[in-house]
N, C-alpha and C positions, 0 to 999 in steps of 0.2 A: 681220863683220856686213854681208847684203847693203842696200844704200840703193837704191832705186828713185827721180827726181825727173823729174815731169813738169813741160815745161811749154812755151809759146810760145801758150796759149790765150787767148781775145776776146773782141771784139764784131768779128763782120764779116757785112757784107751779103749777100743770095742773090747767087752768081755768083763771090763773091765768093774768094779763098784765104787759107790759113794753113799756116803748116808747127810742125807739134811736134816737140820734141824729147825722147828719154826717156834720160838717165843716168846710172849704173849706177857704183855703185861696191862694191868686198869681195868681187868677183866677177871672175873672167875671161871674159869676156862671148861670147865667139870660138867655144867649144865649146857655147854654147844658142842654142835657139830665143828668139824675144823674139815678145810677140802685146801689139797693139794691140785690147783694150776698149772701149766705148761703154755709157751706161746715163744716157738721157732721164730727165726727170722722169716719176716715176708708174710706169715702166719696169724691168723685170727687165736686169741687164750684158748685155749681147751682144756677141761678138766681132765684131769688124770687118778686121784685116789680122795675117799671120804672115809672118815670116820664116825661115829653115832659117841653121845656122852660114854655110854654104855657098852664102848669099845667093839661094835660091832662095824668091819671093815668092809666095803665096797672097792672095784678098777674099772678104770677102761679096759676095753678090749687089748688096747696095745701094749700095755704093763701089767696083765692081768698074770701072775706067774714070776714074774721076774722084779715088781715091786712090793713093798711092805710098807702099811701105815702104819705106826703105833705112836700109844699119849700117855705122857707122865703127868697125871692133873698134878703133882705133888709139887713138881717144876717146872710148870704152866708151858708144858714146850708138847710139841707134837713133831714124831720124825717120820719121814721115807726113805727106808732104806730100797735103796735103789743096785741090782745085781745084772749080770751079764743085759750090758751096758750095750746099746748102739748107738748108731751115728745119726739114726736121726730122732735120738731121745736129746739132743741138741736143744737147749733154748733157755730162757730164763723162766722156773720155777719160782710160783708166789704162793704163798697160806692164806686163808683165809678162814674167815670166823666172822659170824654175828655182819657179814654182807661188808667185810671192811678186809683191805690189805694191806699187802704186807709191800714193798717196794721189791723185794723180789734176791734172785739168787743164779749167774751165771752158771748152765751146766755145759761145757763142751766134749763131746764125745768123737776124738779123730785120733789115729794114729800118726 
């Protein structure tokens, strides 16, 4: 049974960084893709960052610059580090892998 857990989510200020972490157990995580989610209050989920087996990284437009994906297949975890932070990067943050998630990860971004 695969497990999805997110987490490393806040309170941090504009400007400000955090890095999540998502993992992964009941799976061998090495041969999938893994994609980081976002979904604001009042807001439909949007994708935000993918990764390839093969460590080849994708963004949205809106974090494209100011996010980072990267995967430790070693310790079935995949992070976003996440840099000069705003307010409406606001929402809870989910992993996903193999079409299954993860229950997710409060980010709040206000001064």
């Amino acid at each position: 049974q695969v497990q999805i857990v997110e987490s490393g989510g806040g309170l941090v200020q504009p400007g400000g960084s955090m890095r999540l972490s998502c993992t992964i157990s009941g799976i061998m995580i090495g041969t999938y893709g893994v994609s980081w989610h976002r979904q604001a209050p009042g807001n439909q989920r949007e994708w935000v960052a993918a990764i390839t087996p093969s460590a080849i990284d994708r963004y949205s437009a809106s974090v494209k610059g100011r996010f980072m994906i990267s995967r430790d297949n070693a310790k079935s975890t995949v992070y976003l580090q996440m840099n000069n932070l705003r307010v409406e990067d606001t929402g809870v943050y989910f992993c996903k892998i193999d079409e299954k998630w993860g229950k997710g990860t409060l980010v709040t971004v206000s001064s």
